[in-house]
N, CA, C, O and CB atoms as a CASP TS submission, in Angstrom:
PFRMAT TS
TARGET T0000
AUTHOR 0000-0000-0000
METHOD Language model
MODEL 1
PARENT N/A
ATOM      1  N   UNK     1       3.918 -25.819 -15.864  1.00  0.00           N
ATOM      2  CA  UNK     1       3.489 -24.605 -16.522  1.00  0.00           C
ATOM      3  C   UNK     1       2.321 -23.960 -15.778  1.00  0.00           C
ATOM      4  O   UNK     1       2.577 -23.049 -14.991  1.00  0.00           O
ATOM      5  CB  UNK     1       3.103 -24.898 -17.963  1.00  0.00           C
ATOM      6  N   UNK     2       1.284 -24.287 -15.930  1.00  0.00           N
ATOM      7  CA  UNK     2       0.091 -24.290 -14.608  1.00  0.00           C
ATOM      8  C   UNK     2       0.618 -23.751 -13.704  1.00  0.00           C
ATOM      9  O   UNK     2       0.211 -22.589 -13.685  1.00  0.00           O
ATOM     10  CB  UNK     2      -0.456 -25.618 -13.972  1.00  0.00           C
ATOM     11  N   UNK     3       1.652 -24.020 -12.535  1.00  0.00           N
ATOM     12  CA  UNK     3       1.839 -23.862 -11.379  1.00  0.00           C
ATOM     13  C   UNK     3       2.658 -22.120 -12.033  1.00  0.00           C
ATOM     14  O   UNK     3       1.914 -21.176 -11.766  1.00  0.00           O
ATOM     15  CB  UNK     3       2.735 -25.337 -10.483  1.00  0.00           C
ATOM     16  N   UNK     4       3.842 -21.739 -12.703  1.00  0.00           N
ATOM     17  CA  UNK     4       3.757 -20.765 -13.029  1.00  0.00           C
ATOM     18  C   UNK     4       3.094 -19.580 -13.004  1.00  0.00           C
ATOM     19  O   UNK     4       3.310 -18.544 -12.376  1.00  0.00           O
ATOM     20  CB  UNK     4       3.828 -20.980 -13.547  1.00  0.00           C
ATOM     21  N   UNK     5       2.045 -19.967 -13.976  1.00  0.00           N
ATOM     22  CA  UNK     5       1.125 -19.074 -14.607  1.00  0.00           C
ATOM     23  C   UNK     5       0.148 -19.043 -12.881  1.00  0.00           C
ATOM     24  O   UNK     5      -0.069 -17.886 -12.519  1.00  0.00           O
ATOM     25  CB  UNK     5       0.221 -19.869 -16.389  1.00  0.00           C
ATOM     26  N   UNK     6      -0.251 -19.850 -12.163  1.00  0.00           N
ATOM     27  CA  UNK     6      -0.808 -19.398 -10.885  1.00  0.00           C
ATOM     28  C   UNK     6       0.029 -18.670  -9.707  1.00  0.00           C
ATOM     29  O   UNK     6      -0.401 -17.911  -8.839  1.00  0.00           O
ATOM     30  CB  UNK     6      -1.345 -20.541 -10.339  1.00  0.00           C
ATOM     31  N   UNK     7       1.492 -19.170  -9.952  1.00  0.00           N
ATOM     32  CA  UNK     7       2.399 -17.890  -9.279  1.00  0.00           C
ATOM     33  C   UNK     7       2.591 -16.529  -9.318  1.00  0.00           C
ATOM     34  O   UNK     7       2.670 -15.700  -8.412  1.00  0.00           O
ATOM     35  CB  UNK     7       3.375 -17.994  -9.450  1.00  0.00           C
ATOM     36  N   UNK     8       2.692 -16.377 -11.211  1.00  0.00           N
ATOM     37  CA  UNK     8       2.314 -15.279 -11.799  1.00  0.00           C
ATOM     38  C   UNK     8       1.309 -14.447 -11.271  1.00  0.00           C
ATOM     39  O   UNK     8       1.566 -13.558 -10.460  1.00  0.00           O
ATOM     40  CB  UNK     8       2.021 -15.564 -12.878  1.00  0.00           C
ATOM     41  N   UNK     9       0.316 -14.659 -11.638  1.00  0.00           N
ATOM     42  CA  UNK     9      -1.311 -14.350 -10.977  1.00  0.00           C
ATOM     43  C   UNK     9      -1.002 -14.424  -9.929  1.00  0.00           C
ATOM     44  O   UNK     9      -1.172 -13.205  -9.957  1.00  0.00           O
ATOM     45  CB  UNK     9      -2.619 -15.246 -11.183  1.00  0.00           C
ATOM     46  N   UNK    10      -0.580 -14.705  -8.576  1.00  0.00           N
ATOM     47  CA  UNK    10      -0.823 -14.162  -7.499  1.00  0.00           C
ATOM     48  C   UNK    10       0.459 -13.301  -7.150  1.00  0.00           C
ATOM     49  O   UNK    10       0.405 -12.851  -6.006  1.00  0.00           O
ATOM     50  CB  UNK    10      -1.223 -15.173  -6.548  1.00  0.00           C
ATOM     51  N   UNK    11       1.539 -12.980  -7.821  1.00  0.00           N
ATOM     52  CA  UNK    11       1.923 -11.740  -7.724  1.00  0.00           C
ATOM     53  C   UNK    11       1.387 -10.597  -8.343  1.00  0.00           C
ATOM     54  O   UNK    11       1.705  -9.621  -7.664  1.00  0.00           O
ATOM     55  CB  UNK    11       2.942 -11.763  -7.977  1.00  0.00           C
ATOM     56  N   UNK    12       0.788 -10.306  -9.222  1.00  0.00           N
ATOM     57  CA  UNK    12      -0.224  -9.825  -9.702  1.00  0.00           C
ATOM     58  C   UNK    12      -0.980  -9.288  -8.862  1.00  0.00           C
ATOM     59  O   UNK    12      -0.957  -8.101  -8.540  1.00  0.00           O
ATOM     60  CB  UNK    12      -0.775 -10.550 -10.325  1.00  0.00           C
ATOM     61  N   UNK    13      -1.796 -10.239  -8.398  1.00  0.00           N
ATOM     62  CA  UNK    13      -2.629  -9.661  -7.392  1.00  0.00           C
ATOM     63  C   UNK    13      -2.429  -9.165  -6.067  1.00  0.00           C
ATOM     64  O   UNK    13      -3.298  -8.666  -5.352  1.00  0.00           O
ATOM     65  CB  UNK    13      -3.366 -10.361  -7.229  1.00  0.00           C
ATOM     66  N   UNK    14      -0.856  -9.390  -5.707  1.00  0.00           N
ATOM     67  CA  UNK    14      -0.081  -8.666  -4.255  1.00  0.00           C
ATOM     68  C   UNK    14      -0.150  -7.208  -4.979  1.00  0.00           C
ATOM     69  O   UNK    14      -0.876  -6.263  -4.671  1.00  0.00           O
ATOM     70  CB  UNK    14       1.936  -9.312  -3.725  1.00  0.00           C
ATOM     71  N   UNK    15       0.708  -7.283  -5.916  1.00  0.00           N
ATOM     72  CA  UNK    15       1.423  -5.793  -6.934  1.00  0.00           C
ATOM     73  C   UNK    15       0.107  -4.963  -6.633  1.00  0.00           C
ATOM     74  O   UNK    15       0.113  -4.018  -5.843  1.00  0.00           O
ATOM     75  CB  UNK    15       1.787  -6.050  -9.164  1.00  0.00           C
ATOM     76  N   UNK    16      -1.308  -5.489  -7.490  1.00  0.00           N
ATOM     77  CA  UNK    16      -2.673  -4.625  -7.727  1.00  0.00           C
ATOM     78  C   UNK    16      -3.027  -4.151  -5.810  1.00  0.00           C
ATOM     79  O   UNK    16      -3.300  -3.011  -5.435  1.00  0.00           O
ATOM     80  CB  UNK    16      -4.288  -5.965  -8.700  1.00  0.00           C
ATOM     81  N   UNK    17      -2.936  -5.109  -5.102  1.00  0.00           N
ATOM     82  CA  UNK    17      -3.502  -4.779  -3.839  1.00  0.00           C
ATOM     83  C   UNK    17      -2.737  -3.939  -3.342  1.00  0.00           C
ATOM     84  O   UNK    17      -3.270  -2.917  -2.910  1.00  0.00           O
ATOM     85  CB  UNK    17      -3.714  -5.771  -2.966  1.00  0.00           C
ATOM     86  N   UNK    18      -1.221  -4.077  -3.231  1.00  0.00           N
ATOM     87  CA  UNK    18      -0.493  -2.926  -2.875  1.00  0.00           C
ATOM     88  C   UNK    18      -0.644  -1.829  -3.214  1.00  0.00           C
ATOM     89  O   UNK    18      -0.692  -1.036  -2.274  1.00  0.00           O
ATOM     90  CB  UNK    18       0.457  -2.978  -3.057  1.00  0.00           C
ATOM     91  N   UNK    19      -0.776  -1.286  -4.481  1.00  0.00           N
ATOM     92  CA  UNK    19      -1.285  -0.358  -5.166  1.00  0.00           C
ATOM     93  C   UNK    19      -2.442   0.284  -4.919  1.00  0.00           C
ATOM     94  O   UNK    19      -2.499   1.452  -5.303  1.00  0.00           O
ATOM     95  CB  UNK    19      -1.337  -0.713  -6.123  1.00  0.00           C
ATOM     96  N   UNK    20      -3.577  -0.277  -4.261  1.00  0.00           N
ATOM     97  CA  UNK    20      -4.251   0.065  -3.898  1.00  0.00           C
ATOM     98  C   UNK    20      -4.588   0.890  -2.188  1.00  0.00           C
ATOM     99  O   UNK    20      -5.188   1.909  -1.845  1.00  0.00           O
ATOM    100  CB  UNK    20      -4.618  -0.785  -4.359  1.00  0.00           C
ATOM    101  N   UNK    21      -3.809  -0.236  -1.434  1.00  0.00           N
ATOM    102  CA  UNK    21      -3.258   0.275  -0.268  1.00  0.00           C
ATOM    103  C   UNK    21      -2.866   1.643  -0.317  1.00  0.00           C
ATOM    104  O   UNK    21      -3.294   2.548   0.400  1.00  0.00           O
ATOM    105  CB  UNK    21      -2.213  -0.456   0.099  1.00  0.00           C
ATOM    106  N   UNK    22      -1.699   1.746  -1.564  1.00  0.00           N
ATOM    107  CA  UNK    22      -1.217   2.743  -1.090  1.00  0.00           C
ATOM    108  C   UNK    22      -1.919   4.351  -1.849  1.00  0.00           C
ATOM    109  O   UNK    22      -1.398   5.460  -1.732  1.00  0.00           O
ATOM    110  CB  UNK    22       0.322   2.421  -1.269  1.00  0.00           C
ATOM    111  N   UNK    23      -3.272   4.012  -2.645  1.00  0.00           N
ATOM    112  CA  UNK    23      -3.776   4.874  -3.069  1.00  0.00           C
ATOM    113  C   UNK    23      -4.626   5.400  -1.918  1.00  0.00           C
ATOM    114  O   UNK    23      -5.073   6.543  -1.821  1.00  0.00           O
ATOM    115  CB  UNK    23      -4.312   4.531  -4.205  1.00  0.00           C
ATOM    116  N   UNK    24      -4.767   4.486  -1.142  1.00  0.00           N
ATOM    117  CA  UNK    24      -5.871   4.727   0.292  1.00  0.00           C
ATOM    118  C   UNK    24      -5.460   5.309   0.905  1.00  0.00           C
ATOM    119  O   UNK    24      -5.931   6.393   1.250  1.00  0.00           O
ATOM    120  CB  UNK    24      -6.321   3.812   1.208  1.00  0.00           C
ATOM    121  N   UNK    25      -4.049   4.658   1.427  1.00  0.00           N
ATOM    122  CA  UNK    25      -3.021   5.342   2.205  1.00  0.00           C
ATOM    123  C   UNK    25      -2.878   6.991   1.770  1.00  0.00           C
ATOM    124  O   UNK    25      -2.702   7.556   2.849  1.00  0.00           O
ATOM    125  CB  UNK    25      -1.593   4.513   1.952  1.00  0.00           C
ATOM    126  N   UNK    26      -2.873   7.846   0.874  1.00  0.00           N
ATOM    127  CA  UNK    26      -2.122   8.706   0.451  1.00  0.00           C
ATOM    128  C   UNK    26      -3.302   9.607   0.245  1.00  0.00           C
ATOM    129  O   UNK    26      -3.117  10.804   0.027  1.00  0.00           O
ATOM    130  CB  UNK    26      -1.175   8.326  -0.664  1.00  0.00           C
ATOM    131  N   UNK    27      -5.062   8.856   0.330  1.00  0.00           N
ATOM    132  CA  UNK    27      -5.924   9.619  -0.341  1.00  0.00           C
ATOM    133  C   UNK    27      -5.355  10.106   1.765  1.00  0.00           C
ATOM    134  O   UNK    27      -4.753  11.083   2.210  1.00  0.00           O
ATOM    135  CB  UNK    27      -7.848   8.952  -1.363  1.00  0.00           C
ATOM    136  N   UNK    28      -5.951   8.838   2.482  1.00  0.00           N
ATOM    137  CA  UNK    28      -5.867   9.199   4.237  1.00  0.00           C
ATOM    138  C   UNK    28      -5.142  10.783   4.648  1.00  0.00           C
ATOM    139  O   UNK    28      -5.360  11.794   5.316  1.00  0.00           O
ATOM    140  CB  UNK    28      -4.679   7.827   5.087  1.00  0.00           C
ATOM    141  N   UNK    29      -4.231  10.221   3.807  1.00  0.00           N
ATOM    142  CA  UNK    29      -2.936  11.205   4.413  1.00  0.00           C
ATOM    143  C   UNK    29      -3.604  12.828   4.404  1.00  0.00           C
ATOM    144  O   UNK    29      -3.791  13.682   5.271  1.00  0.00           O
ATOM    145  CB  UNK    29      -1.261  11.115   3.153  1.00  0.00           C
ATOM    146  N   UNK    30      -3.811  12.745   3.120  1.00  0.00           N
ATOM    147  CA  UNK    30      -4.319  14.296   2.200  1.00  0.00           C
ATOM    148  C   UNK    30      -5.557  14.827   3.142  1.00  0.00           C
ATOM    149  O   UNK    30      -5.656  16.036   3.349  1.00  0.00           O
ATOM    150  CB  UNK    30      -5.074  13.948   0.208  1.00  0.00           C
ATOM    151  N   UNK    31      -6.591  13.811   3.762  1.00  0.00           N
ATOM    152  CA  UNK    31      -7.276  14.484   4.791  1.00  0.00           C
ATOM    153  C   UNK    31      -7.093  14.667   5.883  1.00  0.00           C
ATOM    154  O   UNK    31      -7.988  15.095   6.612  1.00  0.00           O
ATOM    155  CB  UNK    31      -8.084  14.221   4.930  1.00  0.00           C
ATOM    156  N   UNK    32      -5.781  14.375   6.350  1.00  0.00           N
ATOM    157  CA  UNK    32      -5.151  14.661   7.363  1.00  0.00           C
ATOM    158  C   UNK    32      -5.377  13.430   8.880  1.00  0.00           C
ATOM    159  O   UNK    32      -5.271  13.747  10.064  1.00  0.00           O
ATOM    160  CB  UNK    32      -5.650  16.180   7.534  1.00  0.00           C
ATOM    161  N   UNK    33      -5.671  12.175   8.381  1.00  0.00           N
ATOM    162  CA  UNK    33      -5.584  10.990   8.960  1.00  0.00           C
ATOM    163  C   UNK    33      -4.099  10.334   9.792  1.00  0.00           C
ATOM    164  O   UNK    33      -3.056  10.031   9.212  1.00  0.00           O
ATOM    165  CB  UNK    33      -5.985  10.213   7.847  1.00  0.00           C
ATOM    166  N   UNK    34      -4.347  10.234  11.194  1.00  0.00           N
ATOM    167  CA  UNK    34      -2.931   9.759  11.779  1.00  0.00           C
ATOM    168  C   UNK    34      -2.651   8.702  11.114  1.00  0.00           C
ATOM    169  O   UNK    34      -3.602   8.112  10.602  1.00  0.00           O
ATOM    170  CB  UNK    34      -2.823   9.416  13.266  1.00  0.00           C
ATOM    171  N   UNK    35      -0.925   8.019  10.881  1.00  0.00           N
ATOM    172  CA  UNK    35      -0.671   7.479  10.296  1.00  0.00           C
ATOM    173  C   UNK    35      -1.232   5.965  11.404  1.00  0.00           C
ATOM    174  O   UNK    35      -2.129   5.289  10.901  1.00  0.00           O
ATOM    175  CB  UNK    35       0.642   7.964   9.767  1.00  0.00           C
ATOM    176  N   UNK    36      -0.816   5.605  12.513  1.00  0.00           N
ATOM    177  CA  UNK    36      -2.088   4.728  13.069  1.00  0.00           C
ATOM    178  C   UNK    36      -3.360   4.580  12.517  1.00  0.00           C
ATOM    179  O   UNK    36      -3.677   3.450  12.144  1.00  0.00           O
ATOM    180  CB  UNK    36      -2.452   5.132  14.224  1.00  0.00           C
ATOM    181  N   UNK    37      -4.095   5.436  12.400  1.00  0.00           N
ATOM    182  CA  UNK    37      -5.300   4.777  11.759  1.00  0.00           C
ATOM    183  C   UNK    37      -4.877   4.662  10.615  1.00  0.00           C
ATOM    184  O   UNK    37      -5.130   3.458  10.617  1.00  0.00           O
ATOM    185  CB  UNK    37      -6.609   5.427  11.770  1.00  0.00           C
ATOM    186  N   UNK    38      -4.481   4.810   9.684  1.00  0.00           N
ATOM    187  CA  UNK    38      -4.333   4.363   8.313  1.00  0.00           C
ATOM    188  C   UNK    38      -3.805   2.664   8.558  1.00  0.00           C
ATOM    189  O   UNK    38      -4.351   1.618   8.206  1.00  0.00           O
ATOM    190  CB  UNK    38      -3.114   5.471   7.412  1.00  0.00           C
ATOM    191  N   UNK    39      -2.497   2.912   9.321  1.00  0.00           N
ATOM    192  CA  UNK    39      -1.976   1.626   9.478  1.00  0.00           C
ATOM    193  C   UNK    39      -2.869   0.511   9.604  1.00  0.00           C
ATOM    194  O   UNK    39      -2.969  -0.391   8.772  1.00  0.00           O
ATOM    195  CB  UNK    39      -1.204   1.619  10.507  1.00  0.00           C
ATOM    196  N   UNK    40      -3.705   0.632  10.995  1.00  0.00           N
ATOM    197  CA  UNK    40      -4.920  -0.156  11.261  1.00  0.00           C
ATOM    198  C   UNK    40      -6.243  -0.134  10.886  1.00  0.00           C
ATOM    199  O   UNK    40      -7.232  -0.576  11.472  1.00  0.00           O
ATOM    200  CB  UNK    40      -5.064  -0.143  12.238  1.00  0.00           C
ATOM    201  N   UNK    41      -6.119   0.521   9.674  1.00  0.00           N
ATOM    202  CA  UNK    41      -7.276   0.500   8.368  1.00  0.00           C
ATOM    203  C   UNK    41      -6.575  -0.772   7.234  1.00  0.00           C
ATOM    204  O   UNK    41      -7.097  -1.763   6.724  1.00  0.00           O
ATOM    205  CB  UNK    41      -7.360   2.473   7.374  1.00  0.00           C
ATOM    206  N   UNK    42      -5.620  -0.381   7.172  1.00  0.00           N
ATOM    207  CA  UNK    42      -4.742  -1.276   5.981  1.00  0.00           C
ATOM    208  C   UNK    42      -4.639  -2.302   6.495  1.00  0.00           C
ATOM    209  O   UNK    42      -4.113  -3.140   5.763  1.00  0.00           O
ATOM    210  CB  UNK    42      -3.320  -0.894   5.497  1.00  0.00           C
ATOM    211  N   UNK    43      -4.882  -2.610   7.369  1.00  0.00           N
ATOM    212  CA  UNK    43      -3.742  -3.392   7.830  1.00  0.00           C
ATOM    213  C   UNK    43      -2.618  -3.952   7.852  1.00  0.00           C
ATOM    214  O   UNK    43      -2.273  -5.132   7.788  1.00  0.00           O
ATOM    215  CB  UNK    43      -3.843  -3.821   7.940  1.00  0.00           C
ATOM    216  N   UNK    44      -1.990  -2.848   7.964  1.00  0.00           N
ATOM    217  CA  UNK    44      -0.462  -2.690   8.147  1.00  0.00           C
ATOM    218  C   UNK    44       0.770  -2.204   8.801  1.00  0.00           C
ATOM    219  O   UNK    44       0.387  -1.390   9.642  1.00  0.00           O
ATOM    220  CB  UNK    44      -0.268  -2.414   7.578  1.00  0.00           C
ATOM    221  N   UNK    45       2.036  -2.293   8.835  1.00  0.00           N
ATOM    222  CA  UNK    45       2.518  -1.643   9.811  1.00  0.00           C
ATOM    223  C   UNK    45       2.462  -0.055   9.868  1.00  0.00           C
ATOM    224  O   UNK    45       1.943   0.507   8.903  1.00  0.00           O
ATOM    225  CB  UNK    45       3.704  -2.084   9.867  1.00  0.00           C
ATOM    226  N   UNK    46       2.838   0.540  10.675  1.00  0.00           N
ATOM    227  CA  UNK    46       2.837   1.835  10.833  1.00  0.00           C
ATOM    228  C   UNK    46       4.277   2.461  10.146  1.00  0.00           C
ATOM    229  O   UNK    46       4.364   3.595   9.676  1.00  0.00           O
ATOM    230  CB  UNK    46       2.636   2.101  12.381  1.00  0.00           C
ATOM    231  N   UNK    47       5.260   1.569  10.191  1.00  0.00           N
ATOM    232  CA  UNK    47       6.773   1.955   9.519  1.00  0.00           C
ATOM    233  C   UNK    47       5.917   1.910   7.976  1.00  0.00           C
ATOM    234  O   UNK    47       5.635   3.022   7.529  1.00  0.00           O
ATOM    235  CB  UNK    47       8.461   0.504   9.819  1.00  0.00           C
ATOM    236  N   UNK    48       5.535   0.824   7.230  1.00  0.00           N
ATOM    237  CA  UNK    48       5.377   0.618   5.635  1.00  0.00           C
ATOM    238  C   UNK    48       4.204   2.150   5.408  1.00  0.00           C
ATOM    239  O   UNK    48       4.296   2.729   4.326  1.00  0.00           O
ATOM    240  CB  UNK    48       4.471  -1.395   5.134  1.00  0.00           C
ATOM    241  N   UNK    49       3.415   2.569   6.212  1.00  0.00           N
ATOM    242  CA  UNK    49       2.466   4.004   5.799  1.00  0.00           C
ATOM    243  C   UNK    49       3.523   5.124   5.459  1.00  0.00           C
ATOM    244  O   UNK    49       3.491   5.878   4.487  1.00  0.00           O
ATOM    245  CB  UNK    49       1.369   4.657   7.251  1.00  0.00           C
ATOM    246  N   UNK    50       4.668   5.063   6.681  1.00  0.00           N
ATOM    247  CA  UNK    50       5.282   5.992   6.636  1.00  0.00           C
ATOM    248  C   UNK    50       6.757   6.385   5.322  1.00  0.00           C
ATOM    249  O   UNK    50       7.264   7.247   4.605  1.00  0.00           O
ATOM    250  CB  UNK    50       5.535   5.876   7.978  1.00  0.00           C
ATOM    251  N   UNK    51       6.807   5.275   5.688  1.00  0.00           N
ATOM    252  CA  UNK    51       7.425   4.679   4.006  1.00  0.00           C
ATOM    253  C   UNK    51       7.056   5.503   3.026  1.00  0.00           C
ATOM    254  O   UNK    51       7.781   6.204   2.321  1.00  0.00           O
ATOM    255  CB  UNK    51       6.828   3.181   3.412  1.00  0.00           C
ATOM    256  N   UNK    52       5.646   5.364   3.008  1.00  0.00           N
ATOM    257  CA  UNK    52       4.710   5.271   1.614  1.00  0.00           C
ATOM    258  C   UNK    52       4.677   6.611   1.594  1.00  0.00           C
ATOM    259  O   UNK    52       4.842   7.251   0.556  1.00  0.00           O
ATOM    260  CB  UNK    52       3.107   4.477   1.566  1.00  0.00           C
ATOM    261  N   UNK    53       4.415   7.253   2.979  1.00  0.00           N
ATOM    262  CA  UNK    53       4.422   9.013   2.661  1.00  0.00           C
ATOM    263  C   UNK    53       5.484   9.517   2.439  1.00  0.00           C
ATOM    264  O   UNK    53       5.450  10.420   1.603  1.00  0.00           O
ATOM    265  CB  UNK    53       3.986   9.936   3.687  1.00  0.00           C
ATOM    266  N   UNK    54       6.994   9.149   3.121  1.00  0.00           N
ATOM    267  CA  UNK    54       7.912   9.438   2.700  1.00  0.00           C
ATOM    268  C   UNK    54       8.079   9.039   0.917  1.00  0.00           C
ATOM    269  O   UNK    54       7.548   9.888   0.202  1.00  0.00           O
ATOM    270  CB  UNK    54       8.742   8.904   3.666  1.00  0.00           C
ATOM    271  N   UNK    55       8.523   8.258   0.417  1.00  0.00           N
ATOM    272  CA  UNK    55       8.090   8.413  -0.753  1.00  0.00           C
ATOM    273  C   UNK    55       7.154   9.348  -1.718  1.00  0.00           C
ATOM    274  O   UNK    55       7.370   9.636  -2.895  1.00  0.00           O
ATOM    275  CB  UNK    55       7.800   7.601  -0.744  1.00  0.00           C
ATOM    276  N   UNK    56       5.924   9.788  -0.791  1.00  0.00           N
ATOM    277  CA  UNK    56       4.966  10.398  -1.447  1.00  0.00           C
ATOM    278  C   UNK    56       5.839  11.885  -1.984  1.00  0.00           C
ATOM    279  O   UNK    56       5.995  12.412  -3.086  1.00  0.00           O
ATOM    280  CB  UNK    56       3.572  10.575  -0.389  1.00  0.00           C
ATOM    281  N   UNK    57       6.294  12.221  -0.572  1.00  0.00           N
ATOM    282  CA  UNK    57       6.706  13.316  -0.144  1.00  0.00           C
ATOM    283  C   UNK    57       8.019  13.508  -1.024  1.00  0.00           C
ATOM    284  O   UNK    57       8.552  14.607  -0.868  1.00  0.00           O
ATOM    285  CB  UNK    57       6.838  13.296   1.367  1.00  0.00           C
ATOM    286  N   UNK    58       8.615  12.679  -1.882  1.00  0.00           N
ATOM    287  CA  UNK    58      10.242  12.841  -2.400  1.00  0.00           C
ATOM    288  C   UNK    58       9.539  12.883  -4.040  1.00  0.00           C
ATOM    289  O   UNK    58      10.193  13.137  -5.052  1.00  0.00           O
ATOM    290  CB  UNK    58      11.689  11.144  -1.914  1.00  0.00           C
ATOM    291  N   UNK    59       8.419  12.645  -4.013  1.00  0.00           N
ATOM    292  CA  UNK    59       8.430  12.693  -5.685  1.00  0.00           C
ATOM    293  C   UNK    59       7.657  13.947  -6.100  1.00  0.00           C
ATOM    294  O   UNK    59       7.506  14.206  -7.294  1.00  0.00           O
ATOM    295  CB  UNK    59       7.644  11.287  -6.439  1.00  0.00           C
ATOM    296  N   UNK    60       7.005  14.985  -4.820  1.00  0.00           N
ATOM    297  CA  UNK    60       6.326  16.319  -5.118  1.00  0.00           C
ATOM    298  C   UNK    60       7.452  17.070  -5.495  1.00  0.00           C
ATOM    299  O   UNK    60       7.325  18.249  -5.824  1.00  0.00           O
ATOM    300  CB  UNK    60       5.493  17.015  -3.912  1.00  0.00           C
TER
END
């Protein structure tokens, strides 16, 4: 049960961090930040930023 409930919680805390990423990501974007530096701010790939703007971009 324990081991669960600490699995739980650390998807949790991927879900919250992602979320956050991608609030960074999207504030970046809006000031007009290359998707490289965002990437290598996040640290992340440069495909998953672009992702994230594409997405951004399908729900305006």
């Amino acid at each position: 049960m324990c081991q669960a409930v600490a699995e739980m919680r650390e998807i949790e805390r991927q879900e919250g961090r992602q979320e956050a990423d991608r609030r960074t990501a999207r504030n970046m974007l809006k000031r007009g930040e290359p998707l490289e530096t965002i990437a290598e701010v996040l640290e992340l790939p440069v495909e998953t930023i672009k992702a994230w703007e594409e997405e951004a971009c399908a729900t305006v």
